[in-house]
N, C-alpha and C positions, 0 to 999 in steps of 0.2 A: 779355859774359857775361850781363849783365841782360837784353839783347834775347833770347840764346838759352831765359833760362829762362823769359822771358815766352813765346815762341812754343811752346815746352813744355808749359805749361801751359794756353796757350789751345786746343792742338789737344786735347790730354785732355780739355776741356771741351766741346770739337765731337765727341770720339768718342763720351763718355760721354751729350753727348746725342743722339747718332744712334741709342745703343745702347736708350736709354730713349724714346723715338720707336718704334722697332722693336717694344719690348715693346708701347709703348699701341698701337700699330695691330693687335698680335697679339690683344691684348682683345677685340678687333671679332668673331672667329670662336670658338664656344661651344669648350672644349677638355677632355675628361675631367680628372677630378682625378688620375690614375696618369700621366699627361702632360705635367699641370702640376706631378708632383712629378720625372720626367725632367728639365726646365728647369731647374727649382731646384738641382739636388744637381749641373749640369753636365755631363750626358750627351748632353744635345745642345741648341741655340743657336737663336737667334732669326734668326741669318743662313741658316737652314737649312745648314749645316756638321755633322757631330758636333759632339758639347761636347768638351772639354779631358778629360774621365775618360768619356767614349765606353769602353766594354768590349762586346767577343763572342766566348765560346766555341767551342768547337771539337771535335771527333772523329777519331782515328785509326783505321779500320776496316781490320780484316785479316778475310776472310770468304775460306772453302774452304765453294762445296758444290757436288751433286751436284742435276743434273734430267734429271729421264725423258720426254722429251715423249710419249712412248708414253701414257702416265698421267698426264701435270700433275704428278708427285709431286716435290717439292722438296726437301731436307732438307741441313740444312749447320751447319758450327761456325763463331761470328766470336768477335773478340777487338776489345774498344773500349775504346781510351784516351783518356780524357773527360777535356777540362784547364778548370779554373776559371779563366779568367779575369777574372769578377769581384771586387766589394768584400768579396761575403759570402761565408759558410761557407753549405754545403746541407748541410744537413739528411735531403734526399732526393734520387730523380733518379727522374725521369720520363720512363719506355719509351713507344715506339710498336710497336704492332702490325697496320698497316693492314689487315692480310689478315684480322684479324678480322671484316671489315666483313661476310664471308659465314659467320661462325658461328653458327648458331642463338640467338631470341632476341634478338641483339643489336638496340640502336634505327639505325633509316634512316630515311634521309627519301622512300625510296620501295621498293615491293615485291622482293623477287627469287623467281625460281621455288625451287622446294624441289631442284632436280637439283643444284644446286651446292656448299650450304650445309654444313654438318657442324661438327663439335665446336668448333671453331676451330685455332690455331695452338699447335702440341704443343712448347711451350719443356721443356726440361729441363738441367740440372747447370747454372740461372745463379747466378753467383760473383760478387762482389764485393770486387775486393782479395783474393782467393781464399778469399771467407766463403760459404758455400752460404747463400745467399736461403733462409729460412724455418726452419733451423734453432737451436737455441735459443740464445736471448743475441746471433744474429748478426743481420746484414739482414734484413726481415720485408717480405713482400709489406701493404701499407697498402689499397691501394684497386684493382679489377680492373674499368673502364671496357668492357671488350671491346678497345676499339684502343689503351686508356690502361690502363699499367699505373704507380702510382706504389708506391716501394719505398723503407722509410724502413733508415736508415743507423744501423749501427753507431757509425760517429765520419765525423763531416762532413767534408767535402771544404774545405779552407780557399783561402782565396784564392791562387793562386800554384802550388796543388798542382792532381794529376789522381787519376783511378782507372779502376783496369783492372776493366773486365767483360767477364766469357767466359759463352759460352753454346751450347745444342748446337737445333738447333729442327728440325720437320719440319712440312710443310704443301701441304694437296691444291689446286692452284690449280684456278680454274674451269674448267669445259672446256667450257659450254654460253653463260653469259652474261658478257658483256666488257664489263666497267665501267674504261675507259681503257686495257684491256691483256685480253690475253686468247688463245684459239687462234683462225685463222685461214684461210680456204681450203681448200683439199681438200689432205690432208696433216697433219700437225703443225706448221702453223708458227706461233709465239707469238711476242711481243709480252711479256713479263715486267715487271713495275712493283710495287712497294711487298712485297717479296717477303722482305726483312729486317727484323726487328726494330732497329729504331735509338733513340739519346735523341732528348728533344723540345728544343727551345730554351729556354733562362733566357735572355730579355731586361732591358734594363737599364729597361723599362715594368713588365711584368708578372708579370716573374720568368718563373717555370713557366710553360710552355703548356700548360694540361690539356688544352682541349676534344677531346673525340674525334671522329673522323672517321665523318662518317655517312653521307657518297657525296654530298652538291651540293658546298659549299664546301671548296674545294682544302689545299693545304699549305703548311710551316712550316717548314725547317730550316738548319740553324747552316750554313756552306762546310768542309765535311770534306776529312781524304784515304781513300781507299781503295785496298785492297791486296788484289783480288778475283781467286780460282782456282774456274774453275766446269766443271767435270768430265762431261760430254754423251757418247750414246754416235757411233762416230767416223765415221757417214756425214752429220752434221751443223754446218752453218758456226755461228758467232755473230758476232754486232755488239755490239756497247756501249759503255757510257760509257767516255773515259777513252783512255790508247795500249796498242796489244794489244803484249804485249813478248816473243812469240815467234811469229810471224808465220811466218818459216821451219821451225819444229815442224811445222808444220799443213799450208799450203797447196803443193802441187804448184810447180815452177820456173814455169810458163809464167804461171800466178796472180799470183805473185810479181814479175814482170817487170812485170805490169799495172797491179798495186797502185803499182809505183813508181814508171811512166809516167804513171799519173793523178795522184799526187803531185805532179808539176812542170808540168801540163801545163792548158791553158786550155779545152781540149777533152774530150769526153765520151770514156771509154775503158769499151769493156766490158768487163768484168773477168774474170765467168762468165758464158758464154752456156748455150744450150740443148743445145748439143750436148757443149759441158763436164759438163755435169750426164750425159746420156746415156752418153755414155761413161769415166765416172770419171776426169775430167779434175784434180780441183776439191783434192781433199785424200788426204793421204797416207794410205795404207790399214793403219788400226789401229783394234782394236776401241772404245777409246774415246780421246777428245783431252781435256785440261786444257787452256784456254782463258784465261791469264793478263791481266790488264787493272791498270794504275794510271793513279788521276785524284788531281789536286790543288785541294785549294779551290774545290770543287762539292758542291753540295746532295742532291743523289741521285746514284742510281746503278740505271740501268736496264738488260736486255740483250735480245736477240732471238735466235732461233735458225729454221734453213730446211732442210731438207736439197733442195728442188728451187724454191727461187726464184733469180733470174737476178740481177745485180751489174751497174749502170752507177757510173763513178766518175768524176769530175774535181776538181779544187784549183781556191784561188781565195788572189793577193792583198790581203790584209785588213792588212798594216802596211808603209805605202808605207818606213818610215824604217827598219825593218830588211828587207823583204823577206817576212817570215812569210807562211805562205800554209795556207788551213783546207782539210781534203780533206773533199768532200763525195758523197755515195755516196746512190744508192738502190737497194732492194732490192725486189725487184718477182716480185709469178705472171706466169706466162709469159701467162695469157689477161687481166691488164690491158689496159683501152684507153686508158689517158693515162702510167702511171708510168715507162714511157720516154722523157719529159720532163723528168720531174722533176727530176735532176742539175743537167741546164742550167738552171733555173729556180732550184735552190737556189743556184748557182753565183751568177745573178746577184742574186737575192734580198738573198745573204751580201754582194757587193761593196756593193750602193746602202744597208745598212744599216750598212756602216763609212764609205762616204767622206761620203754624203750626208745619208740618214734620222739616224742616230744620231750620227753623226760620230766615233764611238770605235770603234776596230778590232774586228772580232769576236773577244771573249776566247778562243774553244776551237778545241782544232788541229784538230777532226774534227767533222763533221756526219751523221747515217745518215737519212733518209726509209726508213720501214720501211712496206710495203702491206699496214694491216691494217684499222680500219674507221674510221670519226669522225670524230677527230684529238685528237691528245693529243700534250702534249710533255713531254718528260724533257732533261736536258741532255746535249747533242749526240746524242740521238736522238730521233723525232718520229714518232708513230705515226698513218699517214692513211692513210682509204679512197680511193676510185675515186671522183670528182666527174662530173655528166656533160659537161663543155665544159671550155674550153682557160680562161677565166676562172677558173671556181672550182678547175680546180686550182695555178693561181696565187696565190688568193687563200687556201685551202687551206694551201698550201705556206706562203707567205711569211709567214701568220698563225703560222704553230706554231715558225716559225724564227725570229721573232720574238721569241718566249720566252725565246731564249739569250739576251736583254736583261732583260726582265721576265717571271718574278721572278729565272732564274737567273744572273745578273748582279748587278742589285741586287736585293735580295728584302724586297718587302714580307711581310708576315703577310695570306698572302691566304682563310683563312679569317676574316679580320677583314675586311678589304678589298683583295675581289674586283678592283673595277676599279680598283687602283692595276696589276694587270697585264695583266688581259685588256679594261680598258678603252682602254689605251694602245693594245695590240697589235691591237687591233679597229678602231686609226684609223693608226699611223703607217706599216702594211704596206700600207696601199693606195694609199701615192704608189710601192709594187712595180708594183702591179697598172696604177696610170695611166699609169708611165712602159712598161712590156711590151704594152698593149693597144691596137691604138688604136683613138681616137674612142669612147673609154669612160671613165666617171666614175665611180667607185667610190663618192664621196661622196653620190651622189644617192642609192643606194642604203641607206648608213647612215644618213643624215636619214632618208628617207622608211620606214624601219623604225621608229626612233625615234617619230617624230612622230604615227605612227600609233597608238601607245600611249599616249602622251605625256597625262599627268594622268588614269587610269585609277584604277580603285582598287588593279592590282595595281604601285603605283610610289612605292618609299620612296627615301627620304634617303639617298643615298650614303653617307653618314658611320654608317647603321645598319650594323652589322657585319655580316659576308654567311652566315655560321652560322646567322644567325636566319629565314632566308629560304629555305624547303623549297618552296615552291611554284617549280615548274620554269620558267613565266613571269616569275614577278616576277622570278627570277631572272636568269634572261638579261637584262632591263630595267636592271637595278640594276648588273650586272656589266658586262655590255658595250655595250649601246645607249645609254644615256643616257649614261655615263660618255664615248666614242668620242664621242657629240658635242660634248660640253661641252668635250675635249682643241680636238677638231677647231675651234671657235668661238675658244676661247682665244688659237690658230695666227691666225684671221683678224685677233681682235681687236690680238696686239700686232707683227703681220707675221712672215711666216716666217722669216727671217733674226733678229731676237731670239729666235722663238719656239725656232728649232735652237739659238741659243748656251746661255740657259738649258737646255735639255734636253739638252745636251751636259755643262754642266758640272753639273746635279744625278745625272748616269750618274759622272760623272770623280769624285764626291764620297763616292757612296757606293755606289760598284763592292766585292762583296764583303761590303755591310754590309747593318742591317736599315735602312731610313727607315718613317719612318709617312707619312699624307697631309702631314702641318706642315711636312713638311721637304722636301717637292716645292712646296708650295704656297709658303713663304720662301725658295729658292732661287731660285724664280720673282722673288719680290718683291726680292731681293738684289740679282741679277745685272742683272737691269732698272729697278733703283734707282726703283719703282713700287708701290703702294697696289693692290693687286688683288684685298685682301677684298669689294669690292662684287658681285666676279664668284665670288670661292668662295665666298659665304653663301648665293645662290640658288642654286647648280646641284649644290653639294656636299653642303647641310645642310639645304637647307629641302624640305618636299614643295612640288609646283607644277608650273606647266608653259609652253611658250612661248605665247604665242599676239596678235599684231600685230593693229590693226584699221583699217579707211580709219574715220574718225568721220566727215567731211565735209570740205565745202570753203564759203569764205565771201569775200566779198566785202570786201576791204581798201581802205585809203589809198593803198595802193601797186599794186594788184592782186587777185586773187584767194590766198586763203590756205588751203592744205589740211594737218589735222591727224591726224595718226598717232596714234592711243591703243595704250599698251602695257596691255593689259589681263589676258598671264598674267603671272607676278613674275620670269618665267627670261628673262633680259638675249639679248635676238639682234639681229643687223645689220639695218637698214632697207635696204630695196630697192622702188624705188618704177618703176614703167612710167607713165610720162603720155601720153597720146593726146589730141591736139587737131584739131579739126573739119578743118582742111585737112591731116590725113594726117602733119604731125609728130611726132615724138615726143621725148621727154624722159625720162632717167632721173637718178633719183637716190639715191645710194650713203652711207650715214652707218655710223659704228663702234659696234656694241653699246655705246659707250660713253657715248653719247648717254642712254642708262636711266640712268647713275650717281645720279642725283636728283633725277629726273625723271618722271612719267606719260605724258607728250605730247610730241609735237615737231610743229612749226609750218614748214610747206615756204614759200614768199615764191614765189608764179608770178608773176613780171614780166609787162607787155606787153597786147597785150587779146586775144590768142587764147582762143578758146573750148574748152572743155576735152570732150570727148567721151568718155573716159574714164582710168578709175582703177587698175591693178592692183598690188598689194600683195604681193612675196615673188618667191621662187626658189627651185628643187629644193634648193639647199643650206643653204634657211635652215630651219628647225622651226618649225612653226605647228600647233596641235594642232586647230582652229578655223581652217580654212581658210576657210569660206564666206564671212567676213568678211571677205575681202580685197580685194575689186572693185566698184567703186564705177560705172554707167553714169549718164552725163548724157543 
């Protein structure tokens, strides 16, 4: 009995001090004080895990409306059951309204033309708990942001409890400029995104999300369900988030048959061709279709509508242990020159991002490639233009399907931080592109972008939140270039195989949930039972930049001796090319890790060959200061 309560007690002693280890090493990386009160109160952990009273709300949306692609004009009633499940009572709750981003007036972080813009979004009869917002003694509209509307409460919402808001809205979508969504091609065919009023998140950081949305930095939201009827007139298909749950209302038998031969099938089926369209193949003839859709435990909710783009479909295998399998579809104009590809590319995009890239099955049963311009993604739909080569629409493709991992999977606050998604998804989709291409590197590519901005003045600290960041360069820099490398670097730095476990199990952790960086950068540190703030304080937090340099070579006891100077503070792998006078050569390979605390490292050239020359680096390493690399004897 003695022995077992000694061993009892000594292991409490080893856990509690791993746990308080964990904290001091946490010290090492600067951490806001709304972050540092997250830790404290138990919401999330120094193992990068949730904390023990981890809490996140939620949303039940039922929305019925009505669009005219004729006119962009929109208009519909939803109904949102908002459940607290946090510690505290609100006080208020805080709307979005993204489609205000084009009401007159309001702030952006860059121009639009005046054809689009108008009043804003015409909310009318919103309730609360069935109290009319603004009349006397009830809910009272508090503060009108343009995209933020906050609305203070009659009696709080307590912990445990929900509240129902109804509301009735109309609103003109663009029809000229398409800011991630928008009309497309010759015809009506749209691409629809942020077209509902919806709540914003109360996190267990920050509470309320006010900030409004002002066209760079992205979005925010809680894993809803929605219970969406969208009522189109009836020579018109749609796609959207979510499973369509009358399928047979709508689509003609022989459609029907396609759809569910592409469902089981590993090959591309096309679903609606040209000649379906031509001769009213495609949908049952009534003046207008209601178009039913439910999604669960998703962040948005996006849809598309066509009446003469064409439908390639096939499924794919994504959960080897039951079988599940995601139907993946693209919808394309008939005069594209690539999107007849695209299925098969999402097809396989979707397999190498569950068995391999991510190693967690693809969460959603359906994926849509919608051909419309850019690329923008929604969950399980992704809206991309014409690229000119078979590469970028590869990279294209796999980049935005990518998404259904980050954020829509796990969802950072990427108007805080950007590259916790598209920095990721700017680097882990192009072992797509390496493995579909050959004799092409993707990587060369993202370094040599990187690098070529790489300590600029327009290049901040990751860990500056990406709201603050209107300039369209520095933006891209901060969001996806610099961040894509530092992933990419980190990969080399602890081998791909830890590098996919950790990234596997910070996806298994907080699938569904919010993470901030701390809790990608601790789970890192967790699972690989490793000290890796030396690599997140320069690449994450500090400004700076790479840049390696030959210093010389010198004459030893042993030989000749040649010294490497790291002379920017951003930690990269040594690659050395030696050339020696009779035509030899020599390389030498060392791990970022060698910077840990360090300035220099010291090569040891055995033997009396004479050294002819020097070169310093490789396409995949970042040197912002190249010239510095090559040394001739």
């Amino acid at each position: 009995m003695f022995k077992n309560i000694l061993f009892i007690l000594l292991t409490g002693f080893v856990v509690m001090g791993t746990a308080n280890l964990r904290a001091q090493q946490k010290d090492k990386l600067f951490m806001p004080g709304e972050l540092q009160k997250a830790y404290q109160q138990g919401t999330r952990s120094f193992s990068g895990q949730p904390g023990s009273d981890y809490f996140q709300n939620k949303s039940d949306y039922t929305i019925k409306a009505r669009f005219n692609p004729e006119t962009g004009v929109l208009d519909g009633h939803e109904t949102i059951v908002y459940h607290n499940n946090s510690p505290d009572s609100l006080q208020r709750i805080v709307m979005r309204v993204y489609m205000n981003i084009f009401q007159k007036g309001v702030a952006r972080d860059f121009g639009l033309g005046p054809q689009d813009l108008h009043g804003g979004v015409e909310i009318s009869n919103l309730t609360i708990n069935g109290h009319k917002v603004g009349d006397s003694g009830n809910p009272r509209l508090m503060r009108d942001y343009g995209t933020i509307y906050v609305v203070a409460l009659q009696q709080g919402i307590h912990p445990g409890d929900s509240a129902r808001i109804a509301l009735d809205w109309k609103v003109q979508l663009p029809q000229h400029v398409a800011i991630r969504m928008g009309q497309y091609g010759k015809g009506h065919n749209w691409f629809v995104a942020y077209w509902y009023p919806q709540i914003s998140v109360y996190d267990d950081v920050y509470g309320w999300d006010t900030h409004p949305f002002t066209g760079s930095a992205e979005f925010y939201n809680d894993f809803n369900d929605y219970d969406v009827s969208l009522t189109l007139p009836g020579d018109y298909m749609v796609w959207a988030t979510g499973r369509l749950q009358n399928p047979q209302k709508h689509y003609q038998s022989p459609i029907l048959s396609r759809i569910e031969e592409a469902r089981q099938s590993d090959q591309v089926v096309p679903v609606v061709k040209p000649a379906d369209l031509r001769k009213d193949r495609v949908l049952k003839d009534r003046p207008q279709h209601t178009w039913h859709f439910e999604a669960s435990d998703v962040p948005d909710f996006a849809f598309a509508t066509s009446k003469n783009y064409i439908w390639d479909a096939t499924s794919v295998e994504v959960d080897h242990q039951t079988g599940r399998r995601t139907f993946m579809s693209a919808v394309y104009d008939t005069l594209s020159d690539d999107f007849d590809r695209v299925a098969e590319i999402g097809r396989k995009t979707i397999r190498m991002l569950s068995d391999d890239i991510m190693g967690v099955p693809f969460a959603y049963p359906k994926l849509t490639a919608f051909n419309g311009s850019g690329g923008m993604e929604f969950p399980m739909m992704i809206n991309d233009g014409d690229v000119p080569d078979f590469q970028g629409t590869v990279h294209l493709t796999a980049h935005e399907i990518g998404h259904n991992y980050f954020p829509f999977y796990v969802m950072t606050n990427e108007s805080y931080y950007a590259f916790m998604d598209e920095g990721l998804v700017s680097f882990l989709p192009r072992m797509v592109e390496k493995q579909m291409i050959k004799d092409f590197n993707p990587f060369e590519d993202l370094i040599r972008g990187y690098a070529s901005n790489a300590g600029t003045g327009k290049e901040v600290p990751l860990m500056v939140k990406s709201y603050m960041i209107s300039d369209y360069e520095a933006y891209r820099l901060h969001a996806y270039q610099r961040p894509a490398t530092a992933f990419y670097l980190l990969r080399d730095l602890v081998g791909p195989d830890h590098f996919h476990k950790a990234l596997k199990a910070y996806i298994q952790r907080w699938a569904r949930k919010h993470p901030t960086p701390y809790d990608f950068f601790y789970t890192f540190e967790d699972v690989l039972d490793r000290d890796l703030s030396w690599f997140w304080e320069p690449w994450f937090f500090d400004f700076g930049y790479p840049d390696l340099a030959v210093k010389g070579i010198e004459n030893g006891a042993e030989g000749q001796v040649l010294t490497i100077k790291k002379k920017g503070n951003l930690p990269v792998p040594l690659y050395l090319k030696i050339t020696f006078q009779d035509g030899t050569t020599r390389v030498v390979e060392r791990s970022a890790e060698i910077w840990k605390d360090k300035q220099e490292h010291a090569v040891q050239l055995s033997g009396q060959k004479k050294v002819e020359k020097i070169e310093l680096g490789r396409p995949t390493i970042p040197d912002a200061y190249p010239e510095n690399n090559q040394l001739d004897l």
